[in-house]
C-alpha atoms as an extended CHARMM CRD file, in Angstrom:
* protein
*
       146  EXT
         1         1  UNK       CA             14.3290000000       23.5400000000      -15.8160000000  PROA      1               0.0000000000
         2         2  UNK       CA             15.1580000000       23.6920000000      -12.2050000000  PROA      2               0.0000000000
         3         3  UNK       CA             11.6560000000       24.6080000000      -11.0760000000  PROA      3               0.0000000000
         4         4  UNK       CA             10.3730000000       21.2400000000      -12.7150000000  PROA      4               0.0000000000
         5         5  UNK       CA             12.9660000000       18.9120000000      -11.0890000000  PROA      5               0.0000000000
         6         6  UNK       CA             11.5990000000       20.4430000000       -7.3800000000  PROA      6               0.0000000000
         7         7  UNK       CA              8.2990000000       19.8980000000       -8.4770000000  PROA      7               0.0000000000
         8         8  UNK       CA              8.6940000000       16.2280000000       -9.0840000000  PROA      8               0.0000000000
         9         9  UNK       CA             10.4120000000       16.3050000000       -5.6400000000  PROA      9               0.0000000000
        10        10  UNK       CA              7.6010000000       17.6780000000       -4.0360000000  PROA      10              0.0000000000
        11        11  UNK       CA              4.6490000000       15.8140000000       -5.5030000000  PROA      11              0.0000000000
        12        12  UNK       CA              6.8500000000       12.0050000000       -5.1850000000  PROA      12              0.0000000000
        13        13  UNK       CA              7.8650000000       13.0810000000       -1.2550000000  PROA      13              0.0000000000
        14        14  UNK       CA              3.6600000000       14.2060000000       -0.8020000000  PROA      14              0.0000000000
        15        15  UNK       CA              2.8770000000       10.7610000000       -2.3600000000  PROA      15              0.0000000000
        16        16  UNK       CA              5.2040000000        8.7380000000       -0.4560000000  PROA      16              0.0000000000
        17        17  UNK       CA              4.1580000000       10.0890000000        2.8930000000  PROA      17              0.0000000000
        18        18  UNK       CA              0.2600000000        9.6620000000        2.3550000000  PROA      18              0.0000000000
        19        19  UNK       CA              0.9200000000        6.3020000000        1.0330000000  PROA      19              0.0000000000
        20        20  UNK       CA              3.3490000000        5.3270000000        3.8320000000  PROA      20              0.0000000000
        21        21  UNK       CA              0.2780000000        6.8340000000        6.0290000000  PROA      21              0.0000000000
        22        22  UNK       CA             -2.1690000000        4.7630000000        4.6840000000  PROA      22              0.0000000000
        23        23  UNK       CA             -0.3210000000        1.4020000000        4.1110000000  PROA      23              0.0000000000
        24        24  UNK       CA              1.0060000000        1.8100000000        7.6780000000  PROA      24              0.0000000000
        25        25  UNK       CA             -3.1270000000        2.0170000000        8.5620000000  PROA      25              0.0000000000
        26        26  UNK       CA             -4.4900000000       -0.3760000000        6.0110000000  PROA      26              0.0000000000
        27        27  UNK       CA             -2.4900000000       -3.2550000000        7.1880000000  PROA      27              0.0000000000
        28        28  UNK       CA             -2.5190000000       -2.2540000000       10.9270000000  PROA      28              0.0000000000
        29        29  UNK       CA             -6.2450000000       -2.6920000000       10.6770000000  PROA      29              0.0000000000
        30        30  UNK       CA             -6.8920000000       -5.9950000000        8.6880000000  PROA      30              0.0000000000
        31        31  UNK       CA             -3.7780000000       -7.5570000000        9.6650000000  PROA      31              0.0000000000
        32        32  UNK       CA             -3.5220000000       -6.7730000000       13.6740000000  PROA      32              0.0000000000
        33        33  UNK       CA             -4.7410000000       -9.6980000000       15.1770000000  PROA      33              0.0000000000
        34        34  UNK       CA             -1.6510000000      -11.4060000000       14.0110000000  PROA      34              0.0000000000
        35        35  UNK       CA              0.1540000000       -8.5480000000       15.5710000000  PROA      35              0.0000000000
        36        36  UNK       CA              1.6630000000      -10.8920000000       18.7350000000  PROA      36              0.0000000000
        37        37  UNK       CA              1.7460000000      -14.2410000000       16.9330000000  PROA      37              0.0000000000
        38        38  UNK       CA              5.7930000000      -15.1920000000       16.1210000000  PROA      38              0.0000000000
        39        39  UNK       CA              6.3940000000      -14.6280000000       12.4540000000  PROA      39              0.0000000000
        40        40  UNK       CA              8.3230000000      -17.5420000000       10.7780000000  PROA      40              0.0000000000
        41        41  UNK       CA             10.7130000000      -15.5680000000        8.7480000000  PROA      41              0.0000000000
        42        42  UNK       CA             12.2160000000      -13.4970000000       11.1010000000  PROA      42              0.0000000000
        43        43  UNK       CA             11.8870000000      -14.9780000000       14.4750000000  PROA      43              0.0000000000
        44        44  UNK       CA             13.3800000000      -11.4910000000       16.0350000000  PROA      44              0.0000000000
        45        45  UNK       CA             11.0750000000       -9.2240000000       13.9130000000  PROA      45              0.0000000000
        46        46  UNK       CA              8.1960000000       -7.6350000000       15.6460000000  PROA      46              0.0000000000
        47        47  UNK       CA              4.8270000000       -6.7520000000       13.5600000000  PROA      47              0.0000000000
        48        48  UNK       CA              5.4290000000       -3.0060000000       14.0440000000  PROA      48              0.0000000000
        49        49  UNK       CA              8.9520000000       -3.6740000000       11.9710000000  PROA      49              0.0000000000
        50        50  UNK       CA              7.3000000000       -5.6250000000        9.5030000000  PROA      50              0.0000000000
        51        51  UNK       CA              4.5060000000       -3.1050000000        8.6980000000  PROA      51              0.0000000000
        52        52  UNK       CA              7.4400000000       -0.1330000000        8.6790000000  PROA      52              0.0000000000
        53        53  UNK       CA              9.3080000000       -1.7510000000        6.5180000000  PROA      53              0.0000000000
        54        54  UNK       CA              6.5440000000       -3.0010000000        3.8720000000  PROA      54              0.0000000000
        55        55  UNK       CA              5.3930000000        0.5120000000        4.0880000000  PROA      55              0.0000000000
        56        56  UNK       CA              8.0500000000        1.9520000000        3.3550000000  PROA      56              0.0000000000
        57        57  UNK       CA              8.5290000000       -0.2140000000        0.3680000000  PROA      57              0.0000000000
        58        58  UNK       CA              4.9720000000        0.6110000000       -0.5650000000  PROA      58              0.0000000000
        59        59  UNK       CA              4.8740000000        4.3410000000       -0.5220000000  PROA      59              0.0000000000
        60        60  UNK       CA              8.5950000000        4.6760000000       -2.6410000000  PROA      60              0.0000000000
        61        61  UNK       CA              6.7980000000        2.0640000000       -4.6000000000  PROA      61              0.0000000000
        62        62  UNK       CA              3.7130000000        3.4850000000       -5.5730000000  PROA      62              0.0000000000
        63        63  UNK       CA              4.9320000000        7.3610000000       -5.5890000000  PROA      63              0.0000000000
        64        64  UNK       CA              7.2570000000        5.5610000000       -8.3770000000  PROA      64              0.0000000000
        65        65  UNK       CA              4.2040000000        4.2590000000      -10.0130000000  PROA      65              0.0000000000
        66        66  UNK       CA              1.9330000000        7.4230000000       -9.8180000000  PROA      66              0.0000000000
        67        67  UNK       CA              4.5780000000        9.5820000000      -11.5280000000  PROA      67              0.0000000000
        68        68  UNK       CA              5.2560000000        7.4830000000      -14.1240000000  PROA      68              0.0000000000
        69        69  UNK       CA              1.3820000000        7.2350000000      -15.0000000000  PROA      69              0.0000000000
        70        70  UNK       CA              1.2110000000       10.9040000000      -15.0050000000  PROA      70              0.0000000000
        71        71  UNK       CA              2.0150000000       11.2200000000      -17.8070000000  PROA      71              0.0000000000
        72        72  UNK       CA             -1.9150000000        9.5220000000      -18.9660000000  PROA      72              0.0000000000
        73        73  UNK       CA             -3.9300000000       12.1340000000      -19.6990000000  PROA      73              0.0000000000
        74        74  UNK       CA             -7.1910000000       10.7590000000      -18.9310000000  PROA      74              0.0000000000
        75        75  UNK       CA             -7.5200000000       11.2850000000      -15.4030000000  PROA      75              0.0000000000
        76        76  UNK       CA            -10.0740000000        8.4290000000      -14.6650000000  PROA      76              0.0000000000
        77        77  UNK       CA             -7.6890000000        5.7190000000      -16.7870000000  PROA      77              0.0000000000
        78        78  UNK       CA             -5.0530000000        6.6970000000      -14.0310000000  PROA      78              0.0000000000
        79        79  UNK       CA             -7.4090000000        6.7050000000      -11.3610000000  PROA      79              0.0000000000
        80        80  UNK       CA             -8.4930000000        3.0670000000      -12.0080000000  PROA      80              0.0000000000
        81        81  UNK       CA             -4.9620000000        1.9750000000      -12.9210000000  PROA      81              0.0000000000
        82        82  UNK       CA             -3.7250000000        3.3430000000       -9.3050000000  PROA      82              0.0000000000
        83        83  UNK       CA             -6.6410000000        2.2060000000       -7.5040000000  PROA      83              0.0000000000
        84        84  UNK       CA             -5.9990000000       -1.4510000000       -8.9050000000  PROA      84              0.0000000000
        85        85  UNK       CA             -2.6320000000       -1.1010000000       -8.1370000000  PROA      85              0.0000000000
        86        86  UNK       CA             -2.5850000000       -0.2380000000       -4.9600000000  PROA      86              0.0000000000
        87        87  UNK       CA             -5.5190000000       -2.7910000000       -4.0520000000  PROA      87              0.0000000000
        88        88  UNK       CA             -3.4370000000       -5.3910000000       -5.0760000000  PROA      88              0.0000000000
        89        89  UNK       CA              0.0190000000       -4.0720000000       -3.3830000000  PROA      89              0.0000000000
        90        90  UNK       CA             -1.5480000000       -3.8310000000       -0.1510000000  PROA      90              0.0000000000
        91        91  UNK       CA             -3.2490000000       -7.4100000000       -1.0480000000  PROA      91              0.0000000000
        92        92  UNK       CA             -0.4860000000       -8.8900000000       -1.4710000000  PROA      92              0.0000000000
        93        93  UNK       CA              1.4880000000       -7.3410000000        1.6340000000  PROA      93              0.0000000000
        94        94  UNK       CA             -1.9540000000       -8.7910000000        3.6100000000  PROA      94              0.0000000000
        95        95  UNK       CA             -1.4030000000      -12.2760000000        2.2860000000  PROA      95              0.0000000000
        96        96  UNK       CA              2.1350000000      -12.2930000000        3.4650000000  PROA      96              0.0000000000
        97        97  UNK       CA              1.3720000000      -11.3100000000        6.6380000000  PROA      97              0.0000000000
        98        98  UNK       CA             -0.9450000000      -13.9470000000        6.7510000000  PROA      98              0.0000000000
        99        99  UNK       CA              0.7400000000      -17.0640000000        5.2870000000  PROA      99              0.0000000000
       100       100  UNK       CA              4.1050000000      -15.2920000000        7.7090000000  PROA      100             0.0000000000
       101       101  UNK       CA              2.1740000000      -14.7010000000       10.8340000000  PROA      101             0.0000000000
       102       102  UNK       CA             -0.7470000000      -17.4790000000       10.8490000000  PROA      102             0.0000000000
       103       103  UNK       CA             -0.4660000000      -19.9490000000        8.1450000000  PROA      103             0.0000000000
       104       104  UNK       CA              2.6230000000      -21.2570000000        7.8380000000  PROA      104             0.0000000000
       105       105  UNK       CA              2.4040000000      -22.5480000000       11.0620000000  PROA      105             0.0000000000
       106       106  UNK       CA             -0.6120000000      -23.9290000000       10.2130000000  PROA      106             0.0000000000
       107       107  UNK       CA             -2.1330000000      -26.4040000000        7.6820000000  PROA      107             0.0000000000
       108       108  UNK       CA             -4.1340000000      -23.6520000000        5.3950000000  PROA      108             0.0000000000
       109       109  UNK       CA             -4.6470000000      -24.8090000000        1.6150000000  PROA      109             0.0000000000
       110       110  UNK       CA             -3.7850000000      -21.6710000000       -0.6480000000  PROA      110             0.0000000000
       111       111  UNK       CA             -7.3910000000      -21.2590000000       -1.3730000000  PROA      111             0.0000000000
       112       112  UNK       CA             -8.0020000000      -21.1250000000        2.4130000000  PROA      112             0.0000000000
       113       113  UNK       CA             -5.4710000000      -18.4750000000        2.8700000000  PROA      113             0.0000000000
       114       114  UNK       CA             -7.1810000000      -16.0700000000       -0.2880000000  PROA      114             0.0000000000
       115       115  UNK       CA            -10.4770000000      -16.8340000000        1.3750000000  PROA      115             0.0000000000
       116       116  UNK       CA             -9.3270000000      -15.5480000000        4.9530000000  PROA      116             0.0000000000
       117       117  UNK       CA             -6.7860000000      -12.6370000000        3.3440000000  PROA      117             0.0000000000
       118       118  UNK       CA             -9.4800000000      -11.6190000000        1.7450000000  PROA      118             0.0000000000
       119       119  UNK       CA            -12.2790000000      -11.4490000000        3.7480000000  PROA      119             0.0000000000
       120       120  UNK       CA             -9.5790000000       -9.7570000000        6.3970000000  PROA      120             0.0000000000
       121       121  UNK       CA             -8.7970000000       -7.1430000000        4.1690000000  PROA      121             0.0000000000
       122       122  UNK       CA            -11.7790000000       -6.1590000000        1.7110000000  PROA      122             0.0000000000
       123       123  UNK       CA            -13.1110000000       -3.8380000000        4.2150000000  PROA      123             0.0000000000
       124       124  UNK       CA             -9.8890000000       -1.6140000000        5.3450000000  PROA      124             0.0000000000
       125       125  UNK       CA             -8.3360000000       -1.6980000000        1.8520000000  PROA      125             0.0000000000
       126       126  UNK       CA            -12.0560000000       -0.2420000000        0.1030000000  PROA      126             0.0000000000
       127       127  UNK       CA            -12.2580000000        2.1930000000        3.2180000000  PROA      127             0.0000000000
       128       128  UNK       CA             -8.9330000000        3.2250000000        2.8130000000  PROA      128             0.0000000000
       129       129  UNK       CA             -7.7850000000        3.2690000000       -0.6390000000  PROA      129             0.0000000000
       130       130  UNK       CA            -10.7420000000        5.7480000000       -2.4030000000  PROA      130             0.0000000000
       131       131  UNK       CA             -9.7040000000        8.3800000000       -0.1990000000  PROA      131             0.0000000000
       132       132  UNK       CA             -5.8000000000        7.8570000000       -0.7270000000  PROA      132             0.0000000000
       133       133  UNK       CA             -6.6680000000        7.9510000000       -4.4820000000  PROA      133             0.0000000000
       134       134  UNK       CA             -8.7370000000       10.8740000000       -4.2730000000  PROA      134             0.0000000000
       135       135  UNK       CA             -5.9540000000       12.2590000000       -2.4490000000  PROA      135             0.0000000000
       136       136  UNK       CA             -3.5860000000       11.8070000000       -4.5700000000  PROA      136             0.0000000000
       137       137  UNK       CA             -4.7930000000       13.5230000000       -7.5170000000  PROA      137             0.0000000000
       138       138  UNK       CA             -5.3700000000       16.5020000000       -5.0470000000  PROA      138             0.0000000000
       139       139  UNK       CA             -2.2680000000       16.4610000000       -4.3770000000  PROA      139             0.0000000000
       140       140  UNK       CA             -1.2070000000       16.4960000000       -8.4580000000  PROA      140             0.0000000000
       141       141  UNK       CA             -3.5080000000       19.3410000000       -8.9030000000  PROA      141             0.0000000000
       142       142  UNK       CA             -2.0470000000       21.5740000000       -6.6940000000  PROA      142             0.0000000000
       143       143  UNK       CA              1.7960000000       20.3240000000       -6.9580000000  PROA      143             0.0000000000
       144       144  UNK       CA              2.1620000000       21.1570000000      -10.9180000000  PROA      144             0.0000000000
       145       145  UNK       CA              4.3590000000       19.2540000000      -13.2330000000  PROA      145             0.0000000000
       146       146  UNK       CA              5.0540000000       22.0010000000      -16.4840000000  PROA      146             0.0000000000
């Protein structure tokens, strides 16, 4: 009974650290030209702190999530659900950034804020979040859960 507890261990500690890898990435690249622009929630809070802190968030997040759907035995279900998932995690985080870093001190409509979230982050989050998912299941396969 032991052995299984570690196991968990492992595979949620592997999953947080390529997810806090990636997210870390992911929103370094479509979010970065905001990097020195003042962020109107935290006037002291640098971009770097922001991005550590959502990713940390993130990965305990969505290591959460992915052992929780491993119990679905159909391994392309729990691919989509995952890749969905973390699509619209990091999506979200984007859009935050965004309306914290650019828009709010701005006059952006919501739909104007989508629009450039999106088209910001479409390219980084497909680039990056096939090979995180693809990842991941490596890393179930080899880290077994009796």
């Amino acid at each position: 009974m032991p052995q299984k507890g570690i196991y968990i261990l492992k595979k949620f500690i592997a999953i947080a650290i390529l997810v806090l890898a990636a997210t870390f990435i992911e929103i370094y690249w479509s979010m970065g030209t905001f990097s020195e622009k003042m962020s109107s929630g935290c006037l002291d809070c640098t971009f770097s702190q922001d991005i550590i802190f959502i990713s940390s968030f993130t990965s305990i997040f969505f290591a959460i999530v992915s052992l929780l759907l491993s119990f679905i035995k159909n391994i392309y279900a729990k691919a989509i659900i995952e890749f969905i998932i973390l699509i619209l995690v990091w999506f979200f985080f984007n859009y935050s950034i965004f309306v914290d870093r650019e828009s709010s001190w701005s006059t952006y409509t919501f739909s104007e804020e989508l629009h450039y979230t999106f088209s910001l982050s479409i390219f980084p989050i497909l680039v990056l979040s096939i090979p995180v998912i693809f990842s991941i299941h490596y890393i179930s396969g080899i880290i077994k859960i009796s």
